[in-house]
C-alpha positions as a Markdown table, in Angstrom:
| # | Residue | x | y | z |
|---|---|---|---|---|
| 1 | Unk | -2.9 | 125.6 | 32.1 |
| 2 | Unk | -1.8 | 122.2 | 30.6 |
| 3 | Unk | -3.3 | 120.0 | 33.3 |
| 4 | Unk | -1.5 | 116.8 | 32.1 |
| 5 | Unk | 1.7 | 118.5 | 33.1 |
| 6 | Unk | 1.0 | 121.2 | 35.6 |
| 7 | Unk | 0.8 | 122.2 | 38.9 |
| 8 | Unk | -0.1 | 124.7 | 41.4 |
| 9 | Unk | 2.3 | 127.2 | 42.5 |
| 10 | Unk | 2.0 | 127.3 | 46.1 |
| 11 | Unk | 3.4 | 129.6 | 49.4 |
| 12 | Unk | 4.3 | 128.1 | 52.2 |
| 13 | Unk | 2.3 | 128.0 | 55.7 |
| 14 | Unk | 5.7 | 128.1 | 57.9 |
| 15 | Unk | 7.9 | 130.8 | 57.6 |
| 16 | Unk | 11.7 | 130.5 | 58.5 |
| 17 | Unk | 12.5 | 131.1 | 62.1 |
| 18 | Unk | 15.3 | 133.8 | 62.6 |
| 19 | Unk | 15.5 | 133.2 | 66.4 |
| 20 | Unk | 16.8 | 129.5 | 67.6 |
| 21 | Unk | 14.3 | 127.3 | 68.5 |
| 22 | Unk | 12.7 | 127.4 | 71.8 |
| 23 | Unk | 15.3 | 130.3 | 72.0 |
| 24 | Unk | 13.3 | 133.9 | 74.3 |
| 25 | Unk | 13.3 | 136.9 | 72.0 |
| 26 | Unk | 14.2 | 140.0 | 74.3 |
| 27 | Unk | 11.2 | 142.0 | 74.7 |
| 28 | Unk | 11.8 | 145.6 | 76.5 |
| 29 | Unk | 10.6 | 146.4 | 79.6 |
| 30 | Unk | 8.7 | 149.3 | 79.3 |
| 31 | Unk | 6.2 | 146.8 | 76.2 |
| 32 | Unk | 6.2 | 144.5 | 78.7 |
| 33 | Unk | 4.7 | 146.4 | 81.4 |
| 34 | Unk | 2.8 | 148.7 | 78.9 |
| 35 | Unk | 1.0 | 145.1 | 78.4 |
| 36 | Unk | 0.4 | 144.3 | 81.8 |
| 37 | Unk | -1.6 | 147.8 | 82.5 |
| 38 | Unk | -3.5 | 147.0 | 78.9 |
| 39 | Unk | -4.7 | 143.8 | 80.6 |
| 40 | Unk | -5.5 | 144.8 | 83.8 |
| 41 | Unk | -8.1 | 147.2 | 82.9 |
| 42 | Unk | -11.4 | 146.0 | 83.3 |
| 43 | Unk | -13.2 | 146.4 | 79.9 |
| 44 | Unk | -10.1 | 144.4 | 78.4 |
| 45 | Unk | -10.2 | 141.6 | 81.1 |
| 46 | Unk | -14.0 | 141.4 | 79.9 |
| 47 | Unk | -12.6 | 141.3 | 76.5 |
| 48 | Unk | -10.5 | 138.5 | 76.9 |
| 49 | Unk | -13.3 | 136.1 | 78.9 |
| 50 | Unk | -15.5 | 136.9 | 76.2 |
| 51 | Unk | -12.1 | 135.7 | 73.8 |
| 52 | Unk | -13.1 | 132.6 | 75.5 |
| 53 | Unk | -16.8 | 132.2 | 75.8 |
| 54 | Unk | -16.5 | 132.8 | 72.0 |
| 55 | Unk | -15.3 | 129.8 | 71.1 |
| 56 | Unk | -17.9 | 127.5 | 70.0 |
| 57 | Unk | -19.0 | 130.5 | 67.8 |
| 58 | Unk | -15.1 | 131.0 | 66.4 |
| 59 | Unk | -15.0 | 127.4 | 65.2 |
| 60 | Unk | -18.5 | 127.5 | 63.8 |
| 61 | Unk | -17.2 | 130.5 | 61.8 |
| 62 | Unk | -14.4 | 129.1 | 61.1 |
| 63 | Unk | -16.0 | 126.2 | 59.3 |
| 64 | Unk | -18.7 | 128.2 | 57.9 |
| 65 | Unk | -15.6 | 130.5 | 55.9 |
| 66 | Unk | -14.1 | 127.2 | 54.9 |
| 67 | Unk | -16.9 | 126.1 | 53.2 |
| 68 | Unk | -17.3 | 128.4 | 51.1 |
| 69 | Unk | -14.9 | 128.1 | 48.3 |
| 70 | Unk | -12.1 | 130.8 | 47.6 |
| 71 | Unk | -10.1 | 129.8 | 44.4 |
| 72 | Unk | -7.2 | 131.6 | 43.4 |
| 73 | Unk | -8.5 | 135.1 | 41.3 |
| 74 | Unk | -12.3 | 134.1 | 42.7 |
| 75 | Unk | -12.8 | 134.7 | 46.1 |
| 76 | Unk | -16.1 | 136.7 | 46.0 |
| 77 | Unk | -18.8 | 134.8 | 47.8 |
| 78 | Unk | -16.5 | 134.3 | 50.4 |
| 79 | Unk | -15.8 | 137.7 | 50.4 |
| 80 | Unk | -19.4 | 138.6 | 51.0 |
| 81 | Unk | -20.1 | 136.1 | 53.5 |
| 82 | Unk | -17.3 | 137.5 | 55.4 |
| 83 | Unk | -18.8 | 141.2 | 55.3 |
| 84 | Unk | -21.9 | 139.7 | 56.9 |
| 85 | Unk | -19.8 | 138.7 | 59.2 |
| 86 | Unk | -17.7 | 141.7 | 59.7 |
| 87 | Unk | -21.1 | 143.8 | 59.9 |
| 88 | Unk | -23.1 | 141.4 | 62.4 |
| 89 | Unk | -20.0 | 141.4 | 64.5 |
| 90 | Unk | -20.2 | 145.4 | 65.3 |
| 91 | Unk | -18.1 | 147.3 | 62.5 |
| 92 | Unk | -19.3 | 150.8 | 61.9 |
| 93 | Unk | -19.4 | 150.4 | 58.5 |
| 94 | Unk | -18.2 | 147.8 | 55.9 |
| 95 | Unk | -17.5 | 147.4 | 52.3 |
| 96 | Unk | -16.3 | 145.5 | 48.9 |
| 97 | Unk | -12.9 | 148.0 | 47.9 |
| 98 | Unk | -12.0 | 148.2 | 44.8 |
| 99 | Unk | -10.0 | 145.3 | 44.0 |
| 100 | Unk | -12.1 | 142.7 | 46.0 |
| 101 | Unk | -11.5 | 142.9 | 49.9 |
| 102 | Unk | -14.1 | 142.8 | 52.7 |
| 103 | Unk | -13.5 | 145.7 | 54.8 |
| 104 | Unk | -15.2 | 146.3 | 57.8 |
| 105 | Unk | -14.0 | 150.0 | 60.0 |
| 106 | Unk | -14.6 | 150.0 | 63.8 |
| 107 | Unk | -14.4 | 153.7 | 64.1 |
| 108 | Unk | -12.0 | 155.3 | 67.0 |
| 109 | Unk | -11.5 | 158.3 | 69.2 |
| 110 | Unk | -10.2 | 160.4 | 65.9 |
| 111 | Unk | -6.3 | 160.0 | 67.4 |
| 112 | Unk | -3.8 | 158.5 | 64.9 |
| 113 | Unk | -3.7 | 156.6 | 61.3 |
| 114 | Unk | -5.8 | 153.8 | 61.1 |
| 115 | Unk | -4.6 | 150.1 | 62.1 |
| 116 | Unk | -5.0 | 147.1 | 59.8 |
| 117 | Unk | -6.1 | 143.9 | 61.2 |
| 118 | Unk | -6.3 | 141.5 | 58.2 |
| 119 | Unk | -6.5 | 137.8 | 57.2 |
| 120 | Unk | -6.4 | 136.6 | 54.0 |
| 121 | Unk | -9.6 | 135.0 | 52.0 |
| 122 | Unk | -8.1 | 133.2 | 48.9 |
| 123 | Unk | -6.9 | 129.6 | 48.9 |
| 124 | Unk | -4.5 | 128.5 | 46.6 |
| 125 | Unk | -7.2 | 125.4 | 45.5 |
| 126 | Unk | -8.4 | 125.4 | 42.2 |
| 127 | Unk | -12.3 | 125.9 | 41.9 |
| 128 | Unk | -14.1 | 122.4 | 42.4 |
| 129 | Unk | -11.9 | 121.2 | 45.0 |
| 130 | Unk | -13.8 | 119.8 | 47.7 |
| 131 | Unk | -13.9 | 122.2 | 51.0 |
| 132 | Unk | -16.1 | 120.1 | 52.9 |
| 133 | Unk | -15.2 | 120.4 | 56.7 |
| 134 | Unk | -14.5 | 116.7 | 58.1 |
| 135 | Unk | -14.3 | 116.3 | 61.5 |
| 136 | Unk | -12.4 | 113.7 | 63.4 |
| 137 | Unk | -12.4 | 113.5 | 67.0 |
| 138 | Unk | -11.5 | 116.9 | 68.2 |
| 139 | Unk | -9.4 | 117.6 | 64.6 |
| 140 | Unk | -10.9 | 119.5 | 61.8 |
| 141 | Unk | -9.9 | 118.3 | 57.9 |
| 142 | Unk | -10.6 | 120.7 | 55.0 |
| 143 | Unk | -8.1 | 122.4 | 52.7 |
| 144 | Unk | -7.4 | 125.8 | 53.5 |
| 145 | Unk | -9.2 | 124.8 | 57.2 |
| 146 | Unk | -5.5 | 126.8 | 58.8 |
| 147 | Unk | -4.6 | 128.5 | 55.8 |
| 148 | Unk | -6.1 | 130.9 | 56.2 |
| 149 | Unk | -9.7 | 130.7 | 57.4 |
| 150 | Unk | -8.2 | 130.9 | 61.1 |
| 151 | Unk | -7.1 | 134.0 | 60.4 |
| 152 | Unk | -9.9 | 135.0 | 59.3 |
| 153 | Unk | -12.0 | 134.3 | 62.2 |
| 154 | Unk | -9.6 | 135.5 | 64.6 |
| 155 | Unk | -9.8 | 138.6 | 63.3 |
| 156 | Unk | -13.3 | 138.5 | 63.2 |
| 157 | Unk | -13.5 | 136.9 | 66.9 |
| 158 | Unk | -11.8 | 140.3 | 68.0 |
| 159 | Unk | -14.0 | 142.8 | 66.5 |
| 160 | Unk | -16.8 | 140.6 | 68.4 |
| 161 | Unk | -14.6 | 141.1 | 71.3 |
| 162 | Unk | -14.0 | 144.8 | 71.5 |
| 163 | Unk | -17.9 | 145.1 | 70.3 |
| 164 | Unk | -18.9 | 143.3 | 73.6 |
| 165 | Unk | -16.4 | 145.0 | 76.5 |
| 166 | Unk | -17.5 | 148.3 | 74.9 |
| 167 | Unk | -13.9 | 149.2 | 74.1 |
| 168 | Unk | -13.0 | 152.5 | 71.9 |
| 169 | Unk | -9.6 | 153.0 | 70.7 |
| 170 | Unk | -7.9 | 156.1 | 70.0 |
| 171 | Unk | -7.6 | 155.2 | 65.9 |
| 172 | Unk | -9.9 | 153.6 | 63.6 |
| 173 | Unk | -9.6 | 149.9 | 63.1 |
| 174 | Unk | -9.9 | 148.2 | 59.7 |
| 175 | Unk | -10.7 | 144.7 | 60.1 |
| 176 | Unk | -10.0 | 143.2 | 56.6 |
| 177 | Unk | -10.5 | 139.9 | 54.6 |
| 178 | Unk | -7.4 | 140.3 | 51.8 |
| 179 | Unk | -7.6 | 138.7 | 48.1 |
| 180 | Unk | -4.8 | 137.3 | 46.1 |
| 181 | Unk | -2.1 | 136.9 | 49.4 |
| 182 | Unk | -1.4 | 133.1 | 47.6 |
| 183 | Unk | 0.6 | 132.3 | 44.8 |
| 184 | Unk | 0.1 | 134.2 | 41.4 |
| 185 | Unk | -2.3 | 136.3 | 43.6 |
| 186 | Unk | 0.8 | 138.3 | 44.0 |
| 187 | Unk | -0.5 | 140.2 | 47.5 |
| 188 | Unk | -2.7 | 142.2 | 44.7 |
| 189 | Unk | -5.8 | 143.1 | 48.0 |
| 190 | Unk | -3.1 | 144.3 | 50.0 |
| 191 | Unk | -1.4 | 146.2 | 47.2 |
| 192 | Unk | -4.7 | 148.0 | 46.7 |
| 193 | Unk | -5.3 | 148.6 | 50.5 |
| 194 | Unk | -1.4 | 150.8 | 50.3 |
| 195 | Unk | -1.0 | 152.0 | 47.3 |
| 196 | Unk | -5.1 | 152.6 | 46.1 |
| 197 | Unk | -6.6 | 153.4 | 49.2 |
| 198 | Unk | -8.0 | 156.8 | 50.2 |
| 199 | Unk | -6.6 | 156.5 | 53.8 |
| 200 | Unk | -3.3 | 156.4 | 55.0 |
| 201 | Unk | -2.6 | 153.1 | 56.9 |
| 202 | Unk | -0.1 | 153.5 | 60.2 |
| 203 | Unk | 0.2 | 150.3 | 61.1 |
| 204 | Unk | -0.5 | 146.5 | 60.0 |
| 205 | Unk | -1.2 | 143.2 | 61.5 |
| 206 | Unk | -1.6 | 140.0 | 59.5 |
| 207 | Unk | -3.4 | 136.9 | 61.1 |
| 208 | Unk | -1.9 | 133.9 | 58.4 |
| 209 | Unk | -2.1 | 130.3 | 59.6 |
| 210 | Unk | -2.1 | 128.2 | 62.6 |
| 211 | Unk | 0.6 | 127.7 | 65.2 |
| 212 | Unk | 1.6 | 129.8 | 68.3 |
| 213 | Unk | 4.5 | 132.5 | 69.1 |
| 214 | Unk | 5.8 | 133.4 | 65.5 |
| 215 | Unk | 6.4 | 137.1 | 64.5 |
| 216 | Unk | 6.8 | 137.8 | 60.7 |
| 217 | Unk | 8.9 | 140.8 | 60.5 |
| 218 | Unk | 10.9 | 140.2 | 57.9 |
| 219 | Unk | 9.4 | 139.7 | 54.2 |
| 220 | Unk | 11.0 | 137.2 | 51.6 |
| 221 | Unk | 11.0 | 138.7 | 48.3 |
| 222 | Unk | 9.9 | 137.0 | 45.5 |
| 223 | Unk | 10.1 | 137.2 | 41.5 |
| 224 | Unk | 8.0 | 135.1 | 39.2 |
| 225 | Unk | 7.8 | 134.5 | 35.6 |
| 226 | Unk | 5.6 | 132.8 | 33.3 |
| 227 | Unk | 8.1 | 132.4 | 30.0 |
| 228 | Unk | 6.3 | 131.6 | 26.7 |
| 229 | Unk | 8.1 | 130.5 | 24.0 |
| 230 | Unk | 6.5 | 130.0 | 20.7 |
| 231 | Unk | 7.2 | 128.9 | 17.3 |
| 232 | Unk | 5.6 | 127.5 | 14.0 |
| 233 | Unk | 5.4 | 124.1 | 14.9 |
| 234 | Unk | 4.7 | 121.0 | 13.0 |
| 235 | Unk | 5.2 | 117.6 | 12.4 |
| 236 | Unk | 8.2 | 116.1 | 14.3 |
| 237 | Unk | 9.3 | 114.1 | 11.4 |
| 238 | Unk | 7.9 | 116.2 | 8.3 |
| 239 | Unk | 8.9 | 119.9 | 9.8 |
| 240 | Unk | 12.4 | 118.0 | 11.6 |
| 241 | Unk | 14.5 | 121.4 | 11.3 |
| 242 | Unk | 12.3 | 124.1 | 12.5 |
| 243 | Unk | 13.2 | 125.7 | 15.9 |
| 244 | Unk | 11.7 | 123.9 | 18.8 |
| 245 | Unk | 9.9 | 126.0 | 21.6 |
| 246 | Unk | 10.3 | 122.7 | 24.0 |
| 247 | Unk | 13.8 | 122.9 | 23.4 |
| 248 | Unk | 14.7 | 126.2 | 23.9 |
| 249 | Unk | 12.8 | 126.0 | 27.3 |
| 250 | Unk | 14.7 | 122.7 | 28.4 |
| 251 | Unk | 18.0 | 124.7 | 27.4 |
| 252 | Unk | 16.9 | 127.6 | 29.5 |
| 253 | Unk | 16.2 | 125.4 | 32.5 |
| 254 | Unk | 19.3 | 123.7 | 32.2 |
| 255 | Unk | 21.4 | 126.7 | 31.7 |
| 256 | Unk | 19.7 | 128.6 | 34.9 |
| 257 | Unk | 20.0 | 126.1 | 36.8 |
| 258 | Unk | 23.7 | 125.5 | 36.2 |
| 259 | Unk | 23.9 | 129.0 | 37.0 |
| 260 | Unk | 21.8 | 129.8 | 39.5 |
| 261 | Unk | 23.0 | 126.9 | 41.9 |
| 262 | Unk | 26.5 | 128.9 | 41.7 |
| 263 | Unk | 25.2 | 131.8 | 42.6 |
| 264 | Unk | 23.1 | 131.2 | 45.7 |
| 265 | Unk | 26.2 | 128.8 | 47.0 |
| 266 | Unk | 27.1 | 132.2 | 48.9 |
| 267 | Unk | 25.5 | 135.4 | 50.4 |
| 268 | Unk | 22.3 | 135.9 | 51.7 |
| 269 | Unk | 19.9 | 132.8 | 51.7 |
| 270 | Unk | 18.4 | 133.0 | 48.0 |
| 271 | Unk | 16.6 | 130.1 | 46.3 |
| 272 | Unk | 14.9 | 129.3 | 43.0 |
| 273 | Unk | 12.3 | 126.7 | 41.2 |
| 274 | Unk | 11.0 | 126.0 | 38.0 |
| 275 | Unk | 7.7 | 125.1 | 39.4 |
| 276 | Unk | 5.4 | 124.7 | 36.2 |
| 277 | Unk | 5.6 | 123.8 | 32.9 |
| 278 | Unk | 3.8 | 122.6 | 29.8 |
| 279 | Unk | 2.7 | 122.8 | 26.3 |
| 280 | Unk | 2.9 | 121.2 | 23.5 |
| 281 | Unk | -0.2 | 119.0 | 21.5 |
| 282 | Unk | 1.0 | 115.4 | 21.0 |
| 283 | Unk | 4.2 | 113.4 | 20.6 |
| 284 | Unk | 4.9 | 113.4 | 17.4 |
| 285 | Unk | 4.3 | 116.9 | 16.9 |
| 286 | Unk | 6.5 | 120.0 | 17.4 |
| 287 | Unk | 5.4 | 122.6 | 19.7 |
| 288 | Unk | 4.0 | 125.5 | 18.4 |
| 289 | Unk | 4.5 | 126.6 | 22.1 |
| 290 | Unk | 6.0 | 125.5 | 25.5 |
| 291 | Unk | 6.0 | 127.4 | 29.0 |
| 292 | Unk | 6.8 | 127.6 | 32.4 |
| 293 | Unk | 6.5 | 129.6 | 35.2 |
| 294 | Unk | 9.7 | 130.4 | 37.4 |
| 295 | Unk | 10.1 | 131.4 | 40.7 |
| 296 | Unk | 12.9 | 133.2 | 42.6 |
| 297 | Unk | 13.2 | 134.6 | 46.1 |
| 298 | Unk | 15.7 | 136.3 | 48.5 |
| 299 | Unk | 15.9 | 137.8 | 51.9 |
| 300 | Unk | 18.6 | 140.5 | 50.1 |
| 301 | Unk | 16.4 | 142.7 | 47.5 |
| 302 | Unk | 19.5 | 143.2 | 45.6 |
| 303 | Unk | 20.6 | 139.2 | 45.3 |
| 304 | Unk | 17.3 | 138.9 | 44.2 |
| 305 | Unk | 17.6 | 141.6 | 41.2 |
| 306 | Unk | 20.7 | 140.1 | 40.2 |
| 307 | Unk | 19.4 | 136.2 | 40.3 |
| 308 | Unk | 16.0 | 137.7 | 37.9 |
| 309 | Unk | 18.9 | 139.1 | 35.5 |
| 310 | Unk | 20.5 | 135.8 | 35.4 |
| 311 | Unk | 17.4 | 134.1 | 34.8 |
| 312 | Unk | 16.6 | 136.4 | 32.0 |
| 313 | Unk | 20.1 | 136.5 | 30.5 |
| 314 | Unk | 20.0 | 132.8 | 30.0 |
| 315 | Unk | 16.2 | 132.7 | 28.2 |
| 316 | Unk | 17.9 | 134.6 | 25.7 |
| 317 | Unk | 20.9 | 132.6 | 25.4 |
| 318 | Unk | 19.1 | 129.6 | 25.3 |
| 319 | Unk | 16.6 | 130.8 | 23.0 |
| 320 | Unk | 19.6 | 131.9 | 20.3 |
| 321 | Unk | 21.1 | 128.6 | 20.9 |
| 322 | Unk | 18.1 | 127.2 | 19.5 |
| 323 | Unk | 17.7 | 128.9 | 16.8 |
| 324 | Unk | 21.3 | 128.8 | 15.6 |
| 325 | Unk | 20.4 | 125.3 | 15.6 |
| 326 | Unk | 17.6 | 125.4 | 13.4 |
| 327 | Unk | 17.8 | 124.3 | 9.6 |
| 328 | Unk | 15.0 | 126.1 | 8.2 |
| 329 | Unk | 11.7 | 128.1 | 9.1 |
| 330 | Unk | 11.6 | 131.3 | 11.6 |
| 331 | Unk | 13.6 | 131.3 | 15.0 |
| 332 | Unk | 12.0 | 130.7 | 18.3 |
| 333 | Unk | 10.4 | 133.6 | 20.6 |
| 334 | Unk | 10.7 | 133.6 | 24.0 |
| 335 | Unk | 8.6 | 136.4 | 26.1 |
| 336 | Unk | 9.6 | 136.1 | 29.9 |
| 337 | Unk | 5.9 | 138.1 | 32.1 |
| 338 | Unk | 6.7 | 138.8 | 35.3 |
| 339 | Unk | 3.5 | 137.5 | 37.1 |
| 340 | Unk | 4.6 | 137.8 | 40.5 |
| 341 | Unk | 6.5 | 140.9 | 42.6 |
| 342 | Unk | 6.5 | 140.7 | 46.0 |
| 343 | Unk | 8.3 | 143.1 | 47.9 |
| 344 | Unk | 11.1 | 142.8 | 50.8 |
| 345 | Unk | 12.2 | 144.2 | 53.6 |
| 346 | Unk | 12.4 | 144.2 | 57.3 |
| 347 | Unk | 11.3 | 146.2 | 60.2 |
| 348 | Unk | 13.9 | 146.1 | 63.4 |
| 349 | Unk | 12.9 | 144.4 | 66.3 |
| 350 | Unk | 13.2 | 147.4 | 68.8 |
| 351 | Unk | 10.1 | 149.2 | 66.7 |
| 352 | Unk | 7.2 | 149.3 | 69.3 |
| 353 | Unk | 4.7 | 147.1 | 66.5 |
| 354 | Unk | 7.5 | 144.2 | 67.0 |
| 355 | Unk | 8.2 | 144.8 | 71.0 |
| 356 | Unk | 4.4 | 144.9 | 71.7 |
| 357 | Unk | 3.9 | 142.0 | 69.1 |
| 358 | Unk | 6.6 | 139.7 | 71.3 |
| 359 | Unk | 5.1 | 140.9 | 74.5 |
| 360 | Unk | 1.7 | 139.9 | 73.6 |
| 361 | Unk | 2.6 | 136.3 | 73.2 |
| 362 | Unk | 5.0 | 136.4 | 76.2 |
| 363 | Unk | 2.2 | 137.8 | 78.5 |
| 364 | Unk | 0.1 | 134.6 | 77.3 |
| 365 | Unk | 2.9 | 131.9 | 78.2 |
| 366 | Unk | 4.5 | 131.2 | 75.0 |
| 367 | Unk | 8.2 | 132.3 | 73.5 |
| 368 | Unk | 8.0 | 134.5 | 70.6 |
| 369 | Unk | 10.1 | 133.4 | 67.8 |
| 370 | Unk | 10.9 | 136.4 | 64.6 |
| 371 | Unk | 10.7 | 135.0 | 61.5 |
| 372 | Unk | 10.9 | 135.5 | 57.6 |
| 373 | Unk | 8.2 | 135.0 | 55.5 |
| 374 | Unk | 6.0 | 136.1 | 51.9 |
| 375 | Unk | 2.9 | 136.9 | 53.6 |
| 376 | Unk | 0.0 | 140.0 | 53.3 |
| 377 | Unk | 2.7 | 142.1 | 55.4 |
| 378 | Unk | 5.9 | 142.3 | 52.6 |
| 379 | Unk | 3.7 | 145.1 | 51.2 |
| 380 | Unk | 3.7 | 147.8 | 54.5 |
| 381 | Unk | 7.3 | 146.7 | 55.4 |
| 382 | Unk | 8.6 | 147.5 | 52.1 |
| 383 | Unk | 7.2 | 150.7 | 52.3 |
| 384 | Unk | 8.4 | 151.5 | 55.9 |
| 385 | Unk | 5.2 | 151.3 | 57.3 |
| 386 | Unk | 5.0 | 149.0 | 60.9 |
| 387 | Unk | 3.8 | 145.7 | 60.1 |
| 388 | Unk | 3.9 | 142.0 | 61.5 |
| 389 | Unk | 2.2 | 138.8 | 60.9 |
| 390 | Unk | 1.3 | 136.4 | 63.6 |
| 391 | Unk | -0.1 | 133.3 | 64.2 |
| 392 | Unk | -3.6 | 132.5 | 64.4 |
| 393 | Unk | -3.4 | 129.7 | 67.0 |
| 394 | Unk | -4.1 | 125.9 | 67.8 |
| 395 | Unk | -2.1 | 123.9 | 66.0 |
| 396 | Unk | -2.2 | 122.4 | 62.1 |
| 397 | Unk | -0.4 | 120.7 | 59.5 |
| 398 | Unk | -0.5 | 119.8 | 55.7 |
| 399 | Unk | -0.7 | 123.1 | 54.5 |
| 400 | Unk | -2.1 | 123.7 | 50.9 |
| 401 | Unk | -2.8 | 120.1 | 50.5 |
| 402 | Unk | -6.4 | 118.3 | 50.2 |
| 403 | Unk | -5.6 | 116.9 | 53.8 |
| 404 | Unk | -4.7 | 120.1 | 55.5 |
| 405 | Unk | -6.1 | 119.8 | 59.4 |
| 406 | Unk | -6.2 | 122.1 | 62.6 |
| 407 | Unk | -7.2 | 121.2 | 65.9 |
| 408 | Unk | -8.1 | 124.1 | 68.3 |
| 409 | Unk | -5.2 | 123.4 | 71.4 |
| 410 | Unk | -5.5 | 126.5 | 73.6 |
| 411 | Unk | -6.2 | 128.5 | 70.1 |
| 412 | Unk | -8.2 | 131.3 | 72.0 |
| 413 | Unk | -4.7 | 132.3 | 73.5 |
| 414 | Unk | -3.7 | 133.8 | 69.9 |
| 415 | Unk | -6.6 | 135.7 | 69.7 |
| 416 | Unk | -6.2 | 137.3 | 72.9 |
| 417 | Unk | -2.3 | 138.3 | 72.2 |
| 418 | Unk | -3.9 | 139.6 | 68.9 |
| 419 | Unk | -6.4 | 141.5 | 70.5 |
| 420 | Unk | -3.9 | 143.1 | 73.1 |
| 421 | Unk | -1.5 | 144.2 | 70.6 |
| 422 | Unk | -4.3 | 145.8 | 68.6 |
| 423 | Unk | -5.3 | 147.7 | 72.1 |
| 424 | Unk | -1.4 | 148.8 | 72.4 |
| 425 | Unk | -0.7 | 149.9 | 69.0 |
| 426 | Unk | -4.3 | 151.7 | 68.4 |
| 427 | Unk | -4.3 | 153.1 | 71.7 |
| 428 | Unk | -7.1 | 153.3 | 74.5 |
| 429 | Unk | -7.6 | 155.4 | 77.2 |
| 430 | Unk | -6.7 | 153.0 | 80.7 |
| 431 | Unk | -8.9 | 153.3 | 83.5 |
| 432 | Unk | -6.7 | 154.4 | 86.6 |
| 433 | Unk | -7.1 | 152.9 | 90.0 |
């Protein structure tokens, strides 16, 4: 990457509400109460003290993870740092999968397909950023300190959890630190877990950021491009004539965008960004190549193919324009990569994974709010496969910037709802009084 003129492609930390805010989400009955009799049972009420008395050990996790760099495509010491974790907090057994996440399986009763509980290890920082964990007053400063080493530790703060109220449930539990869930990353750990793994997955629950009450069940699509064009290059007075690669990319941005403002003017909330470009060696030299990278996104699947074909259409357009233009020399090449797929979809609010989801967080005091999002969980929902992503709690800012901060406000409550939704949707056998 040009790093004069680049810069890093980033996802964001909050995800579009689909419920009005402050608005209650109508949770069923029957979850409701269904989460009541889950919390009443004495193992779980030890469960969720020990949620509590947990604490000072969750944030020293949670700045222990944070430290430890996890650049985009190089997230392996934190991935081994976090199977430590994963097996000094109780798993059964753990492991490095193929493509690079830390799994760690709490084994169940033998009942049902396993559940996922996952965060995500990757930052989108590039390696050499500074991850030192500065504390001020009661506030914690460190990039990626929300997003997402609290979901990491929440995750992990659960396992401890069930470990220490000597709770079985009726499926295996996966508790899983994902790789590539950021940018160009392109959910490639999560891709692996459904579509590589040995064992079928029945349901999935994604810890991402920090915050209270949101649940992802929706999942924003996404197409990106990195679009190279090349050429022979030369001297810009000398070689004047020959097609220009830095051209024909200006062109294509101008001509998508003049397009592609048109169409997301209607329909289904679609946008798009040229987020990224360079190339080029000095300025009085043309190009021998020029890039960018492109990024597009949709709730609707098919707006989404149609806005990619757009894009694509006017790359070549631009790209004969240019060398139609040309006096001499070969033409211009332009060779659009998809570097980015991310899957949409939605699950409906009435499926149990969603109802229990809201009524964990409504047993706790808070309002849950649906939302849309590109998180872990776009893979499972695209398949049809139950999945949601919550909040990890406490509350946070700057996301994906060098000044990104959380401070832990009632932050233990999130990992409690997490931990009584994972009871509900892996199943346990109640005590009866």
């Amino acid at each position: 990457m040009n790093s004069a003129c680049a810069a890093a492609a980033v996802e964001p930390l909050m995800p579009t509400p689909r419920t009005p805010a402050g608005a209650s989400t109508a949770v069923d009955g029957a979850f409701t109460e269904e989460t009541a009799r889950i919390a009443g049972d004495p193992r779980v009420v030890r469960a969720l003290r020990v949620v509590e008395e947990l604490e000072p050990r969750t944030m020293e996790d949670l700045i222990t993870l944070t430290e430890i760099p996890a650049p985009p495509f190089k997230e392996e010491a934190r991935a081994r740092r976090y199977l430590e974790m994963l097996q000094e907090a109780g798993a059964d057994s753990v492991f490095i999968d193929g493509i690079g996440n830390a799994v760690g399986i709490r084994r169940g009763t033998g009942t049902g397909d396993p559940l996922v509980l996952s965060g995500h290890l990757d930052t989108v920082f590039p390696e050499g950023t500074d991850v030192t964990v500065r504390m001020r007053g009661d506030t914690l400063f460190a990039p990626g300190v929300g997003d997402d080493s609290r979901g990491l530790v929440v995750v992990l703060t659960v396992l401890r959890a069930l470990e220490a109220a000597n709770i079985r449930t009726g499926s295996d539990i996966w508790f899983v630190g994902t790789v590539g869930e950021e940018g160009l990353g392109d959910l490639r750990g999560v891709k692996h877990l459904f579509r590589d793994g040995a064992a079928p997955i029945g349901s999935f629950i994604s810890v991402d950021g920090g915050g209270s009450g949101r649940v992802v069940h929706e999942a924003l699509g996404s197409r990106r491009y990195r679009v190279t064009f090349a050429g022979p290059g030369g001297h810009s007075w000398g070689a004047f004539g020959l097609a220009n690669p830095a051209h024909a990319m200006g062109r294509a941005i101008s001509l998508f965008d003049e397009a592609a403002a048109v169409f997301v003017s209607e329909g289904p909330r679609t946008s798009y960004n040229v987020g990224v470009v360079g190339g080029g060696t000095s300025v009085n030299s043309i190009p021998f190549e020029a890039w960018m990278e492109v990024d597009m996104r949709s709730i609707d699947a098919g707006r989404l193919t149609r806005l990619d074909s757009l894009f694509r259409s006017t790359v070549a357009t631009a790209t004969a324009e240019q060398n139609e233009r040309r006096s001499r020399g070969p033409v211009v090449t332009a060779d659009p990569a998809l570097v980015g797929d991310r899957p949409s979809g939605s699950i409906d609010p009435s499926t149990p994974l969603v109802q229990r989801a809201m009524a964990t967080i409504t047993h706790f005091g808070s309002l849950p709010e649906l939302a849309i999002s590109s998180t872990d969980s776009n893979v499972p929902i695209s398949l049809g496969i139950p999945a949601v992503t919550l909040s990890g709690g406490g509350v946070g800012g700057n996301a994906h910037s060098l000044d990104e901060w959380w401070m832990n406000v009632d932050g233990h409550l999130a990992i409690q709802s997490a931990l009584l939704l994972v009871l509900a949707e892996a199943g346990m056998e109640l005590i009866e009084f």
